[in-house]
N, C-alpha and C positions, 0 to 999 in steps of 0.2 A: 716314750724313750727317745724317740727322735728329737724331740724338741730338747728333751735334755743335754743330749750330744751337741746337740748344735749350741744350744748356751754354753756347755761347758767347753768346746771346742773353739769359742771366740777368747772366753776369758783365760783357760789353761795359754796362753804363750806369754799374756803379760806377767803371767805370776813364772814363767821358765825364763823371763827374763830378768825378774827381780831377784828369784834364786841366783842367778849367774850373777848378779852384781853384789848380791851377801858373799857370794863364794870368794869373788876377787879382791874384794876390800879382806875377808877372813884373811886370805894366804896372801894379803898384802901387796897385792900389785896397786892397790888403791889407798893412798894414805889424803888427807883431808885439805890441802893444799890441791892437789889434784882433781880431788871431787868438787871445790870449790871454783876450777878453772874452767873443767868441765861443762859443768853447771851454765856456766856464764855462757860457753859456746852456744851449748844444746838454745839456753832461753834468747839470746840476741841473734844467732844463725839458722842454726837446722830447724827449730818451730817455726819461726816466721817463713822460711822458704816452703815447706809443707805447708802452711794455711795459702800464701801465696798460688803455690801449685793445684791444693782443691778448690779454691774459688777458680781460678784461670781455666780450667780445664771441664768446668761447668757448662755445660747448654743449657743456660736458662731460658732463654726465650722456646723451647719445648716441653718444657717443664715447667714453667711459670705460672704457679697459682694464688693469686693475692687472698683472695680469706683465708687460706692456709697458712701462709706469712704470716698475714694479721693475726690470727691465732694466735700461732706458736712465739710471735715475740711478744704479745699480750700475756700472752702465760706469764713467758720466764719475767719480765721486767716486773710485773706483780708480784712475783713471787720475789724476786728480790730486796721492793719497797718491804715486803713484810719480812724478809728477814733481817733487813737493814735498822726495823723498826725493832723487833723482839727480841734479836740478838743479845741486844747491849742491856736489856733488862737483866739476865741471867748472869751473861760473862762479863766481869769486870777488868778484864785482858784485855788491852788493844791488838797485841800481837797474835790473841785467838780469835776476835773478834769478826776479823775479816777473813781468816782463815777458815773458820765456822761459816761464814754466809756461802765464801765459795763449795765449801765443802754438798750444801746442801742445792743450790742453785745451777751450779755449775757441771752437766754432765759431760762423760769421754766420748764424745758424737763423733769425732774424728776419729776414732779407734772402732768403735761399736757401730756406727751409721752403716757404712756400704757394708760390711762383711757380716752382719744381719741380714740386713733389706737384700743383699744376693744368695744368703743361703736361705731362706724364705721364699723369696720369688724368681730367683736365677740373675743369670747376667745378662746385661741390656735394659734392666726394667726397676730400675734404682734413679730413677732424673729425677724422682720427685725428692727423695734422701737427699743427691748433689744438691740441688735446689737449697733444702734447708738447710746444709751445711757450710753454704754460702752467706747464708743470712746469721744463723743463729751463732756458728761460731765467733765471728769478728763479734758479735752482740754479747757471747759470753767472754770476751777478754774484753770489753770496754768495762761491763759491770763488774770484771774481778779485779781491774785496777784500780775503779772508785772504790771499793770495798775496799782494797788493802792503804791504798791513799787516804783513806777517810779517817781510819784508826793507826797509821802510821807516825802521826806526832799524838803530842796533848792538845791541842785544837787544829778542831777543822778549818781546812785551808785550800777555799774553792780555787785559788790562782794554781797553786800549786798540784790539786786534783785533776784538774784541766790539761796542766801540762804534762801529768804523768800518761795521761791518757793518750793526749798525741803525740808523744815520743817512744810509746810504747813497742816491741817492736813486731809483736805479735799482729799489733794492731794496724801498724803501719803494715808488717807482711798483706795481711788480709786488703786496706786498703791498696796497696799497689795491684794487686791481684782485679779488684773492681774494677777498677780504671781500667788497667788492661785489657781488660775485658768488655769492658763499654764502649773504648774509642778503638776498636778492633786490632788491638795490635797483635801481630805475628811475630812472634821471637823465633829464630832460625833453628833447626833443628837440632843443631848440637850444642847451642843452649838448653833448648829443651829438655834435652837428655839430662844435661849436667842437672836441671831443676828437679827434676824426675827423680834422679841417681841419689843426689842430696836432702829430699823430701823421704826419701826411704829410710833415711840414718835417723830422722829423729825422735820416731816414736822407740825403736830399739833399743838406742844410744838413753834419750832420757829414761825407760824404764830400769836398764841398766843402772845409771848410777842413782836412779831411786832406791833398790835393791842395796845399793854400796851406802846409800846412806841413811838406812833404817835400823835402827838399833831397839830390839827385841826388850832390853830396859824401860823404855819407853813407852811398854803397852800398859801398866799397871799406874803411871803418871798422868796417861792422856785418859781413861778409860772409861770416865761418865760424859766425858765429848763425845767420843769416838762412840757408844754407843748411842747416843740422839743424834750423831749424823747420822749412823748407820737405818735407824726405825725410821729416820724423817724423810732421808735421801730416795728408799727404797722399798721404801712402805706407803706413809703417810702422803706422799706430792704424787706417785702414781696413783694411790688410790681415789686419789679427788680429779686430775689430770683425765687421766682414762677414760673415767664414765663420764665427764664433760663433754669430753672427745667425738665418744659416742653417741651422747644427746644431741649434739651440735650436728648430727649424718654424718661423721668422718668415716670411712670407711679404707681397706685395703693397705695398700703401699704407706698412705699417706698417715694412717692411723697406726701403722708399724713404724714407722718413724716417730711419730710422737711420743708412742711408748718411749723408745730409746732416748729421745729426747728429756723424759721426765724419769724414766728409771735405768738406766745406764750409771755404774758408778762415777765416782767425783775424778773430774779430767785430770791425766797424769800431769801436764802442764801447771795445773795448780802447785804441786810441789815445787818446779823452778820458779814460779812466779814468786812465792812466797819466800822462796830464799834469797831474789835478787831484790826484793820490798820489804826486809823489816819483819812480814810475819813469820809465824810459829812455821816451820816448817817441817817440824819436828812432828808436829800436828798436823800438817797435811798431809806428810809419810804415811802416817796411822790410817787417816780418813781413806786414804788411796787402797791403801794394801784390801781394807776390812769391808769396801764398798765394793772391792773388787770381789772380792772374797764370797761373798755372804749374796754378790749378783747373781750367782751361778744358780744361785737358787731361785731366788726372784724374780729373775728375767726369763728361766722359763717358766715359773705360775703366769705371769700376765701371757706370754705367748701362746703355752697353754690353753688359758684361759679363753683368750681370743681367736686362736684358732677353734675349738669347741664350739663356739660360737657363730662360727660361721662370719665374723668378725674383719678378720684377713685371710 
């Protein structure tokens, strides 16, 4: 029952915040011009300063574990080549296409990392979480801008893949954030704050107008996607993921990370990504809400699972 609470205590705010945002579009303080501005803020502002701020604020040199890394980006990047590969057998949609890979690759580690890993093992003892959400995040906006770049015309177009990638600004946040971090710089305190202050808007802010722009129409249109992301995201990649994991001696923090790393649902960012690049987003709404959704369950079986085990 604990473990329940505490799954369903991570995932219950972002579904009160998507409520909030159906409610505001319903009684029309949201009309679609708005949510379309919105949007743009949330994906070129307040995300990139939030990756920004979790890298920079990282101790990795305390935490710094290279097979761990290697690991966990060997993972996700494999797993991307195979859905980059499988995808496009199936869906003949460009617009789903890449929409589907992230769906399935892409978990909310930035939402679900630390506020696991501390209600698990308390606070103070989550470096090894910051660690990977230093790496793998910037690693999952590179891979969801090739995905969305790759099926975003009728031919592929390496020049123009390239350059979506580094003008990204997710990605550009993350790297400003490395650098900053490598060549030791000190931003003065009331920068800081403001980084801090404005890194809090936008996981709020984007679930909100995810919420404002989810249309319940939608669920019987999208609905043989939306359920093989759902089995693939939070079934199938944990279940191979995990007991890898564990073969490999991962143990503790570091294997409680991974889980969330492999079974966490598909990152809310996906939705603004997809709206400012041409994918379905209409389809990543769906993906978000029902990974969200259907985690609650999921996420405590493997924790569950793992702690039973003696595991974490």
């Amino acid at each position: 029952m604990e473990n329940l609470i505490l799954s369903f205590n991570v995932v219950a705010p972002l579904f009160l915040m998507m409520v909030l945002g159906y409610f505001l579009k319903y009684i029309k303080i949201f009309d679609q011009h708005t949510l379309d501005v919105m949007n743009k803020v949330v994906f070129k502002v307040f995300l990139p300063v939030l990756l920004f701020y979790n890298v920079y604020t990282t101790d990795l040199e305390s935490v710094f574990d290279g097979k761990l890394i290697l690991f966990a980006v060997s993972g996700v990047v494999i797993l991307f080549l195979l859905l980059m590969f499988f995808i496009p057998k199936f869906e003949k949609e460009n617009p789903k296409r890449g929409v589907m890979i992230q769906g399935v690759f892409r978990s909310n580690f930035v939402i679900f990392g630390i506020p696991v890993a501390t209600s698990v093992y308390g606070d103070g003892n989550v470096g090894t979480t910051a660690m990977l959400i230093a790496v793998i995040v910037p690693l999952f906006n590179m891979l969801a801008v090739i995905s969305l770049e790759t099926f975003r015309g009728s031919q592929i177009n390496i020049k123009k893949i390239l350059k979506g990638v580094v003008t990204n600004p997710l990605i550009i946040g993350a790297f400003v954030g490395i650098v900053s971090l490598l060549v030791g710089l000190k931003l003065p305190t009331c920068v800081m704050e403001t980084v801090e202050d404005v890194s809090k808007m936008a996981t709020p802010l984007g679930l909100i107008l995810l919420g404002a722009s989810f249309s319940f129409s939608d669920v019987k249109k999208y609905l043989h996607e939306t359920i093989f992301i759902v089995i693939t995201k939070l079934l199938v990649v944990p279940a191979i993921m995990i007991p890898l994991s564990v073969h490999l001696g991962i143990r503790g923090i570091a294997l409680l990370t991974l889980t969330i790393i492999y079974g966490a649902p598909t990152g809310v960012s996906t939705f603004q990504m997809a709206k400012q690049m041409d994918g379905d987003s209409d389809l990543a709404a769906q993906i978000i809400v029902f990974t969200s959704f259907f985690c609650i369950i999921t996420m405590f079986v493997w924790i569950y699972i793992l702690k039973s085990m003696a595991l974490i």
